[in-house]
C-alpha positions in Angstrom: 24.1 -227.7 11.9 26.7 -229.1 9.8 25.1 -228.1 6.6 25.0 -224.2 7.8 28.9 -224.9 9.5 29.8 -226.3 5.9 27.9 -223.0 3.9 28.6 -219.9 6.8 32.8 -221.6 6.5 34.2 -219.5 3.7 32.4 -216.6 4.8 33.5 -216.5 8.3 37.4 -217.7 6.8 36.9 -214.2 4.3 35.8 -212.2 7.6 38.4 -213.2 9.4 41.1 -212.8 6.6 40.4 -209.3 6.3 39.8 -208.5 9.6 43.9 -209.9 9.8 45.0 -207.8 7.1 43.3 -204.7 7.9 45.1 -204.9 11.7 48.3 -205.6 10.7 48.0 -203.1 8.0 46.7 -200.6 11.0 49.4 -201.6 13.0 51.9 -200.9 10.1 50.7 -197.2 10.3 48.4 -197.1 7.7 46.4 -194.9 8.7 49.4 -192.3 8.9 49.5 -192.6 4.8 45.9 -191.6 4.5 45.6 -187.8 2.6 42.2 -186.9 3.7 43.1 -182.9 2.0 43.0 -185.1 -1.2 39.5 -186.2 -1.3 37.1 -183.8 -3.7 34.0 -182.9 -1.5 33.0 -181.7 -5.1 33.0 -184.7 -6.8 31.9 -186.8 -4.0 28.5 -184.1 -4.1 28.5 -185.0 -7.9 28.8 -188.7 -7.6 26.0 -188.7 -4.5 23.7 -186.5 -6.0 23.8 -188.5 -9.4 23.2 -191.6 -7.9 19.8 -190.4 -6.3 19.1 -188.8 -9.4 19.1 -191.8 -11.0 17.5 -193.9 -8.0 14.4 -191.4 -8.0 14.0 -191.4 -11.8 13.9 -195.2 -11.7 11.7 -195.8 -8.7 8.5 -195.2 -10.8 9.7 -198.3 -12.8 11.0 -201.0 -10.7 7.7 -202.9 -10.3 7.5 -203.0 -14.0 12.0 -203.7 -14.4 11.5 -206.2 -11.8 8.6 -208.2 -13.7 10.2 -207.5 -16.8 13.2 -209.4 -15.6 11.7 -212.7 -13.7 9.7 -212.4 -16.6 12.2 -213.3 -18.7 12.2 -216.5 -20.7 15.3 -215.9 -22.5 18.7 -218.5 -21.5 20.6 -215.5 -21.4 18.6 -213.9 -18.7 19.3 -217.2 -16.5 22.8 -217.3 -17.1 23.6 -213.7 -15.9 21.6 -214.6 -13.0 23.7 -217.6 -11.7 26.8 -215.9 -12.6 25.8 -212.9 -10.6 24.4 -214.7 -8.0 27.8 -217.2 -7.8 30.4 -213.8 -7.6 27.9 -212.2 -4.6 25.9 -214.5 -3.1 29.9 -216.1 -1.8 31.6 -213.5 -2.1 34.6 -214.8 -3.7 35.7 -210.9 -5.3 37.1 -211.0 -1.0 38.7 -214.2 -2.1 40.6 -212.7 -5.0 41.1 -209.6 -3.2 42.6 -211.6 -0.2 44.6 -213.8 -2.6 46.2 -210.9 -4.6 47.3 -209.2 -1.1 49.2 -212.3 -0.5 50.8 -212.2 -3.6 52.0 -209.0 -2.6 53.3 -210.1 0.6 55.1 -213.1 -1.5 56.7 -210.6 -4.0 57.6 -208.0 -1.8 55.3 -205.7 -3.8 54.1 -203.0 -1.6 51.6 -200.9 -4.8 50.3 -204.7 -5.3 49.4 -204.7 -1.1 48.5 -201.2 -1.4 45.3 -201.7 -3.6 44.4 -204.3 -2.3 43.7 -202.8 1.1 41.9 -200.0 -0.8 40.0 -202.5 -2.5 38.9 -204.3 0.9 38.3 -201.1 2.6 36.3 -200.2 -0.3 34.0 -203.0 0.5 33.7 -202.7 3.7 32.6 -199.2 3.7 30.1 -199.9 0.8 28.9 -202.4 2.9 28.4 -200.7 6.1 26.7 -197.8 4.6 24.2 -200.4 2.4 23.7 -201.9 6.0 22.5 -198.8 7.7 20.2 -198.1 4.5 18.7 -201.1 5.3 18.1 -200.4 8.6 16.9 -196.5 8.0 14.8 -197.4 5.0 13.7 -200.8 6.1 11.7 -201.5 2.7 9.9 -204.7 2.0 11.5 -207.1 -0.2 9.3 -207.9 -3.4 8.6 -211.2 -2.3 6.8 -209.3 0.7 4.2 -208.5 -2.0 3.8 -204.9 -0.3 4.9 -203.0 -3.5 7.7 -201.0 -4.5 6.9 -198.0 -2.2 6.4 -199.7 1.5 9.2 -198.4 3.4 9.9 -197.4 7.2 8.0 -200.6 8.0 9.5 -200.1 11.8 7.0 -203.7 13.3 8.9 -205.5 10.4 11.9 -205.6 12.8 10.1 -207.8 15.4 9.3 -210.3 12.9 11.3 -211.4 10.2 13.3 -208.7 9.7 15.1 -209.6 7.1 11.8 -209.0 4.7 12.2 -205.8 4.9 15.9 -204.8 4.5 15.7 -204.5 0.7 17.3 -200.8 0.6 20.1 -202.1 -0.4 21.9 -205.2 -1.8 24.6 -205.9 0.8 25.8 -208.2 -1.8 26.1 -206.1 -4.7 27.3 -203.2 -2.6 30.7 -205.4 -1.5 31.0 -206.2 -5.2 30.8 -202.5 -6.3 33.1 -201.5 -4.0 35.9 -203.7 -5.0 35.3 -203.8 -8.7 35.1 -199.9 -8.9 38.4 -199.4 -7.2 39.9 -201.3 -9.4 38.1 -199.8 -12.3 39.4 -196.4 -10.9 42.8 -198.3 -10.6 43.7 -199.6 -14.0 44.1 -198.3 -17.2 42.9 -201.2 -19.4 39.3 -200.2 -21.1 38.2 -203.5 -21.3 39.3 -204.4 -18.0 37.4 -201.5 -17.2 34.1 -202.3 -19.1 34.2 -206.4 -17.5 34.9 -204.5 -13.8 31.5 -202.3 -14.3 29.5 -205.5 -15.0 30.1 -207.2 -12.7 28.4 -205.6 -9.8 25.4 -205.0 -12.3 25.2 -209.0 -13.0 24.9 -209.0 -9.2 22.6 -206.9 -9.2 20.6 -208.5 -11.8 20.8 -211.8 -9.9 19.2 -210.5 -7.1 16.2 -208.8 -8.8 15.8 -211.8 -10.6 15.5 -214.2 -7.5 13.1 -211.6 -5.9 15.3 -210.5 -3.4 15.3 -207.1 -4.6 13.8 -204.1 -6.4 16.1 -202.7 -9.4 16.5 -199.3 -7.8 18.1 -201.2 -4.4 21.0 -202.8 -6.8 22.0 -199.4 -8.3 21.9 -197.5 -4.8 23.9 -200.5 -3.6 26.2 -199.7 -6.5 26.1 -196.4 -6.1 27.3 -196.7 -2.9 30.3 -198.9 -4.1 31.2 -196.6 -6.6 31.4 -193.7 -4.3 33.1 -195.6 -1.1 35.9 -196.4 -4.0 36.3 -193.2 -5.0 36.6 -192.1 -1.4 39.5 -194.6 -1.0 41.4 -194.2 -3.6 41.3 -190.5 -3.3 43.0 -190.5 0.1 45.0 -193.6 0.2 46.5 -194.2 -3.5 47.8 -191.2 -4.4 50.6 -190.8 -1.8 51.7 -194.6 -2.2 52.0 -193.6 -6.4 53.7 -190.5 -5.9 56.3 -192.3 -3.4 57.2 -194.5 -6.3 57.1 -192.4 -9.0 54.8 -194.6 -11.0 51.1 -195.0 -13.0 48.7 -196.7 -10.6 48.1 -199.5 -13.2 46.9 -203.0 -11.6 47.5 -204.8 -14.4 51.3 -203.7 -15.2 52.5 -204.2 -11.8 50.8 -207.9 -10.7 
């Protein structure tokens, strides 16, 4: 019991931080900044439609991607692994997130607690809609040895449930929808570049432990990408045009 206490701890402490910040946000009138007339339905479309593109183009090849990758001998292979495993598996991207909207309580800097919110709400969203994929898909996990095409398996969630909630990563969807709003966010093209891997590392971890097939990571992604995009499009803009300034993270930390 203590062992679980001592490994469920920080994420029930990260649940419970957000949960804080997103009330007292709501309570602050957040939701009266939102600019829903912002958000492109066109390139929301785009973004959704290129995303299952790409998913159904790849599903052909994620038995072979997936035994390509535990395949892999290289020392490479297993340190992009534990990195990605370490940033999802406990999720410390809430951590920072967390972290940087108390620096912008500390410094009084309301574009600094502004995108941060986005950021979290990015996640959550991300994460919600990879949680009801799991739950409308409900495909086998590779370790269920049932192949890449076993979906709808509806007297998997009876017994052991969890084997067949592949469709997608939770994990890599809360890490794609943080490091893509930022990515939207600054201006920095490296900063840029190191944001974009980071939920692919992720996602690499987890096809590498078995957890999941490669075309479950980039839906997952996918799905952070576009939850960011949602969030930026109807929250940032009015907070930037109130100050009269570039929406550029790094500049204003």
């Amino acid at each position: 019991m203590m062992e679980w206490l001592t490994g469920a701890l920080p994420k029930i402490l990260t649940i419970l931080s957000v949960a804080a910040i997103i009330l007292y946000q709501l309570k602050s009138g957040y939701c009266r900044t939102l600019r829903p007339e912002l958000l492109s339905k066109i390139h929301v479309v785009r973004i959704a439609g290129g995303v299952l593109l790409i998913i159904l183009l790849m599903m052909p090849l994620d038995a072979v991607l997936l035994n390509l990758i535990r395949q892999s001998t290289h020392p490479l292979a297993g340190t992009i692994a534990e990195f990605g495993g370490f940033i999802g598996r406990h999720f410390h991207p809430w951590f920072f997130v967390v972290i940087l909207y108390a620096v912008g309580i500390v410094t009084h800097k309301r574009i600094v607690r502004h995108h941060a919110l986005g950021a979290l709400d990015a996640a959550v969203l991300s994460a919600v809609l990879s949680f009801a994929c799991k739950f409308i898909f409900l495909r086998a996990r590779p370790y269920a040895d049932m192949g890449a095409y076993s979906f709808l398996n509806f007297s998997g969630l009876l017994h052991d449930a969890r084997k067949f909630q592949s469709f997608t990563s939770g994990d890599v969807a809360v890490v794609a929808g943080i490091c893509f709003y930022f990515f939207y966010t600054v201006e920095n093209k490296l900063i840029k570049f190191m944001l974009a891997l980071l939920p692919l590392c992720t996602a690499f971890s987890r096809v590498y432990a078995n957890k999941h097939w490669p075309t479950d990571g980039l839906l997952a992604a996918g799905l952070g990408l576009l939850s960011a995009y949602v969030l930026i499009s109807i929250t940032a803009t009015s907070l930037i045009e109130r100050n009269n300034t570039p929406s550029n993270l790094s500049s204003t930390v």
